[in-house]
C-alpha positions as CSV (number, residue, x, y, z in Angstrom):
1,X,-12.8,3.1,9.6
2,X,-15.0,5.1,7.7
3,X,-13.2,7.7,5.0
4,X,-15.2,11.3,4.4
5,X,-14.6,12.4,0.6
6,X,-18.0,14.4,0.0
7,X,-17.3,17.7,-1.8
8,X,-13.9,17.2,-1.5
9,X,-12.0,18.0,-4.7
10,X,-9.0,16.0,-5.9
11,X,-6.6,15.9,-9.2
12,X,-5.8,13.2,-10.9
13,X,-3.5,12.3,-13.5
14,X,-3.7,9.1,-15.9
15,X,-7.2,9.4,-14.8
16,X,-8.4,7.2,-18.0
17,X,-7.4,4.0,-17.4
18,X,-5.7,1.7,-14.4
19,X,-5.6,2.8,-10.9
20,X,-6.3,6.7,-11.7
21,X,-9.3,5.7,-13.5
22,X,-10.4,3.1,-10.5
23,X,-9.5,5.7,-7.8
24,X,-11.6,8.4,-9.8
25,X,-14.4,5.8,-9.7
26,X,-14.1,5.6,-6.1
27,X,-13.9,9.0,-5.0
28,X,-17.0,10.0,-7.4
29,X,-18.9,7.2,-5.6
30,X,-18.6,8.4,-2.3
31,X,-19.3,12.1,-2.9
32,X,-15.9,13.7,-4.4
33,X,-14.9,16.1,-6.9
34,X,-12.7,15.1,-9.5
35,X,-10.6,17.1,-12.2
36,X,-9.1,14.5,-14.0
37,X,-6.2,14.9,-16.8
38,X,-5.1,13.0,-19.7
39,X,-4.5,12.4,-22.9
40,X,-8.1,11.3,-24.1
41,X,-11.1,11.5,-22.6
42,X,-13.3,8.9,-24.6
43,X,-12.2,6.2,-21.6
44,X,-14.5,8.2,-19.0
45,X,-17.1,9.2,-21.3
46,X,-19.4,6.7,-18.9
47,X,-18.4,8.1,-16.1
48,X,-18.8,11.4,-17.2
49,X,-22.2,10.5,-18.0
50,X,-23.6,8.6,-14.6
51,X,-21.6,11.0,-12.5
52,X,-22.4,14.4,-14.0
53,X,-19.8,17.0,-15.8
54,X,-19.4,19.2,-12.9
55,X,-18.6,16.0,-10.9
56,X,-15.7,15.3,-12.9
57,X,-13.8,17.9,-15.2
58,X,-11.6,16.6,-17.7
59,X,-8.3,18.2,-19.0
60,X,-6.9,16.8,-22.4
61,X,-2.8,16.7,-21.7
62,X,0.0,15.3,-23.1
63,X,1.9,15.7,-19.7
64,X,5.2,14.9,-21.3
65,X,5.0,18.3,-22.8
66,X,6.2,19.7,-19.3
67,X,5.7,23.3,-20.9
68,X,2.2,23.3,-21.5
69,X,1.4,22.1,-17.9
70,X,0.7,25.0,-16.2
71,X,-1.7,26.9,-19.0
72,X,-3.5,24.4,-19.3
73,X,-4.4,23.6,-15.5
74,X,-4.7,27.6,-14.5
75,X,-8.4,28.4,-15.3
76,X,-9.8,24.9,-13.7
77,X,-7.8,25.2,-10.8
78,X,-8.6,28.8,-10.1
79,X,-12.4,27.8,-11.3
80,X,-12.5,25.0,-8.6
81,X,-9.8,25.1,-6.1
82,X,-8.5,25.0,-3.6
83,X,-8.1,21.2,-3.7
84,X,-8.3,18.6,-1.0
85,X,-5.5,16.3,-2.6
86,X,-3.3,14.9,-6.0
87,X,-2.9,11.7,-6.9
88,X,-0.2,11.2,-9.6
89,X,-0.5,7.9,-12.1
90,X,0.3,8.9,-15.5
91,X,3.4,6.9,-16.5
92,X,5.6,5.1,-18.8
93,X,6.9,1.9,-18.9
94,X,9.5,0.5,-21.1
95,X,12.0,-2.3,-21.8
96,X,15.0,-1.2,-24.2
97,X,18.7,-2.8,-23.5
98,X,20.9,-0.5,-22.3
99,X,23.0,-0.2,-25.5
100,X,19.8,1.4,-27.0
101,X,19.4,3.9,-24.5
102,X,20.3,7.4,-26.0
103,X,20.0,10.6,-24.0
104,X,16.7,11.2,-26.2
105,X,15.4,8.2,-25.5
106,X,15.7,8.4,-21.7
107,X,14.5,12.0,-21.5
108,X,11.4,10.7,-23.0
109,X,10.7,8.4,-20.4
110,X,11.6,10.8,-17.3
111,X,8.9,13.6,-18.6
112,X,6.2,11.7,-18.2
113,X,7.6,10.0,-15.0
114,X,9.2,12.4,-13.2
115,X,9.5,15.6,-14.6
116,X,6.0,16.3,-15.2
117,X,5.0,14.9,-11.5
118,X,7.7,17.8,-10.2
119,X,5.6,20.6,-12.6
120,X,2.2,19.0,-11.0
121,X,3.5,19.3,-7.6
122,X,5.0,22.7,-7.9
123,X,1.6,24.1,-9.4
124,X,-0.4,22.0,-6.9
125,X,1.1,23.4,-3.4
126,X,0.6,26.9,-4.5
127,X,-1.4,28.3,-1.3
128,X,-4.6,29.2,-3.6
129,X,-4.8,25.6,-5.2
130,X,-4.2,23.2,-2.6
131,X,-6.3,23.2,0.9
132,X,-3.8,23.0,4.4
133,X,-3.6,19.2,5.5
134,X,-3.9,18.4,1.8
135,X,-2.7,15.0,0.4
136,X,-0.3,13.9,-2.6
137,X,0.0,10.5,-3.6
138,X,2.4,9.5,-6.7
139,X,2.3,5.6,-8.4
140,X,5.5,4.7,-8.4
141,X,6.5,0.7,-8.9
142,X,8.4,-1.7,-7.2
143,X,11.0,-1.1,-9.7
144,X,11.9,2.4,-7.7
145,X,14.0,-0.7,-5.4
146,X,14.9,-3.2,-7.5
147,X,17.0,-3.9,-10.6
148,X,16.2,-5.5,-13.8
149,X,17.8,-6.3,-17.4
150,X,16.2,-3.8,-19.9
151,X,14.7,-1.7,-17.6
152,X,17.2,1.4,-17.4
153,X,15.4,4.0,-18.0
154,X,12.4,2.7,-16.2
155,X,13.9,1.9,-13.0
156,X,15.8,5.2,-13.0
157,X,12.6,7.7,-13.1
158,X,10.8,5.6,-10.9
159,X,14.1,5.8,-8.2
160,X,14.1,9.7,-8.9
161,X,10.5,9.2,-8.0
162,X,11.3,8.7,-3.8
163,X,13.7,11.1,-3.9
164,X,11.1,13.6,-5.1
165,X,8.7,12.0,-2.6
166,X,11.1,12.3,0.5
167,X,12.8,15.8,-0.4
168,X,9.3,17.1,-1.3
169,X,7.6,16.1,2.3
170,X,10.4,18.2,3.7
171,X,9.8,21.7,2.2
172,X,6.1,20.8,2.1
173,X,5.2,20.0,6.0
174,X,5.8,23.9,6.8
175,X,2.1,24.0,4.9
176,X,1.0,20.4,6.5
177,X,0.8,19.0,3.0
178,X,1.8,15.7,3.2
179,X,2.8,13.3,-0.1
180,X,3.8,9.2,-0.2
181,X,4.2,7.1,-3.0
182,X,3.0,3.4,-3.7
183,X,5.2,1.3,-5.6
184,X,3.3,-2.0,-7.1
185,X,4.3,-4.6,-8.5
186,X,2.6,-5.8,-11.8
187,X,-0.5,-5.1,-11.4
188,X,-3.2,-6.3,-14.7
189,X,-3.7,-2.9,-15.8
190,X,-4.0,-1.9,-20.0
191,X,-0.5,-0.5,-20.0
192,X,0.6,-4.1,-18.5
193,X,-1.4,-6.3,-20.9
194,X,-0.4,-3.9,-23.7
195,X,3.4,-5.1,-22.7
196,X,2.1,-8.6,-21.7
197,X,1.1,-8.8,-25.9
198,X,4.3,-8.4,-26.5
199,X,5.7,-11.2,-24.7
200,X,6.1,-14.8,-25.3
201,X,3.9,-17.2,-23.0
202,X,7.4,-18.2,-21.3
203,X,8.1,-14.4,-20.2
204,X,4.9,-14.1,-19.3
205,X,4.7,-17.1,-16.4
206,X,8.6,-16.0,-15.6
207,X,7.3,-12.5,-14.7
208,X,3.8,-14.3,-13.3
209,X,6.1,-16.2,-10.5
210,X,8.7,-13.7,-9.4
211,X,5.4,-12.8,-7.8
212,X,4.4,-15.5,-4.5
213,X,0.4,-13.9,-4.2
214,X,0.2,-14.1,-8.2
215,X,-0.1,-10.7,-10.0
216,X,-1.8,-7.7,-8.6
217,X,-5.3,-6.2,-9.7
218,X,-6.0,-2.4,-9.3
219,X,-8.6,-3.4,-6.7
220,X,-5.7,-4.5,-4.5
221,X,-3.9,-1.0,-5.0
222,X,-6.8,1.6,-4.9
223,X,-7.9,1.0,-0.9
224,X,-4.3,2.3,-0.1
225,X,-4.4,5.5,-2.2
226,X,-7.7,5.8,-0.6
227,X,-6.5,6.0,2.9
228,X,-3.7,8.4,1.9
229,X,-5.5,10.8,0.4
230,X,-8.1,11.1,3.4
231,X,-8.3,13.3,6.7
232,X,-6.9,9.5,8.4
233,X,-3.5,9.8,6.9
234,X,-2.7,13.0,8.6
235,X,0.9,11.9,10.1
236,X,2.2,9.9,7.6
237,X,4.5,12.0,4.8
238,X,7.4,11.2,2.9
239,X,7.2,7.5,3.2
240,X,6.8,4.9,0.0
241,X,4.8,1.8,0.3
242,X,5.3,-1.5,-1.6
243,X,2.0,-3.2,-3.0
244,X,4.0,-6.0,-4.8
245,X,2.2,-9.7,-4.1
246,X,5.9,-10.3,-2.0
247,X,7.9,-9.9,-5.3
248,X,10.8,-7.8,-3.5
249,X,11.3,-10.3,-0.8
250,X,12.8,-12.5,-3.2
């Protein structure tokens, strides 16, 4: 099945590193337009650089300052929009026992992985941004389903994360915008082996065989997202689908 993404134009958050920065890779590859947003944008310099500026646009954000959002993505999407589709990756993950968990401490986390994908949206499915049959596609994890010790805070955005996903594909079909969410498991990404530094050699395997295929690699995750956000994917909205290597059969 062959997927058609010349001169379309996409958004993309967490666009620098991980599975934003290998979809971005993809789409520029086979003909798309990319405005990409994070926090730096030193990690795409090369790709900037093979690909061409006006191929993909860059927006420095810190999207966990919900506030600035909209500013700063109003003259690039007027400048290049409408868009063909929105793929949501930034994040934040986090292990903290529950007894450590103050309110502060929990809002933190639910900016950057809720709250700011609800601003992103809202902006996104304005009429003069966002093309008719367009697609949005949020990273969630597997942890949107399952339970684990420390992991609070996480668990909880990423669950508020399918609701979004399911109440959002409601109000949004009247337009035939369509969104899903994919929900690995751990997949070898910097933000994992950043944690993975952290952990002894023991948590490490422990975490390594709670998943039966072995851990997950952004290569495995990025066809998926591909197929969402193309003209194939046309009847499939509100639904979330688990990348995990078989972890949540467990």
């Amino acid at each position: 099945m062959k997927l058609n993404f010349t001169n379309k134009k996409y958004v993309i958050t967490g666009v620098t590193s991980g599975i934003g920065k290998e979809v971005c890779t993809q789409l520029l590859s086979e003909g798309a337009i990319v405005l990409g947003i994070g926090r730096s944008g030193e990690k795409i310099d090369n790709l900037r650089s093979n690909y061409g500026l006006n191929k993909l646009q860059f927006i420095q954000l810190d999207l966990s300052n919900i506030e600035d959002i909209e500013n700063a993505l109003l003259i690039k999407l007027e400048e290049l929009g409408p868009f063909d589709g929105l793929l949501l990756c930034a994040g934040r993950e986090e292990t903290l026992p529950l007894s450590s968990y103050k309110p502060n401490k929990i809002k933190s986390l639910f900016e950057i992985n809720i709250f700011s994908n609800i601003e992103m949206i809202r902006i996104f499915s304005k009429k003069k941004f966002s093309k008719r049959d367009a697609s949005i596609v949020l990273i969630s994890s597997v942890m949107s389903i399952l339970g684990q010790p420390g992991k609070v805070g996480y668990c909880s955005s990423k669950s508020a994360t399918l609701g979004l996903v399911k109440s959002s594909a409601l109000e949004l079909a009247k337009k035939k915008i369509r969104i899903n969410a994919i929900s690995p498991g751990v997949v070898l990404t910097p933000m994992t082996k950043a944690l993975f530094n952290q952990l002894s050699s023991e948590n490490i395997g422990s975490i390594e065989n709670m998943h039966p295929l072995g851990l997950g690699d952004v290569s495995q995750i990025y066809p998926l997202v591909m197929f969402l956000l193309s003209d194939k994917s046309t009847w499939i909205t509100g639904q979330n689908y688990i990348i995990d290597g078989g972890y949540s059969i467990h």
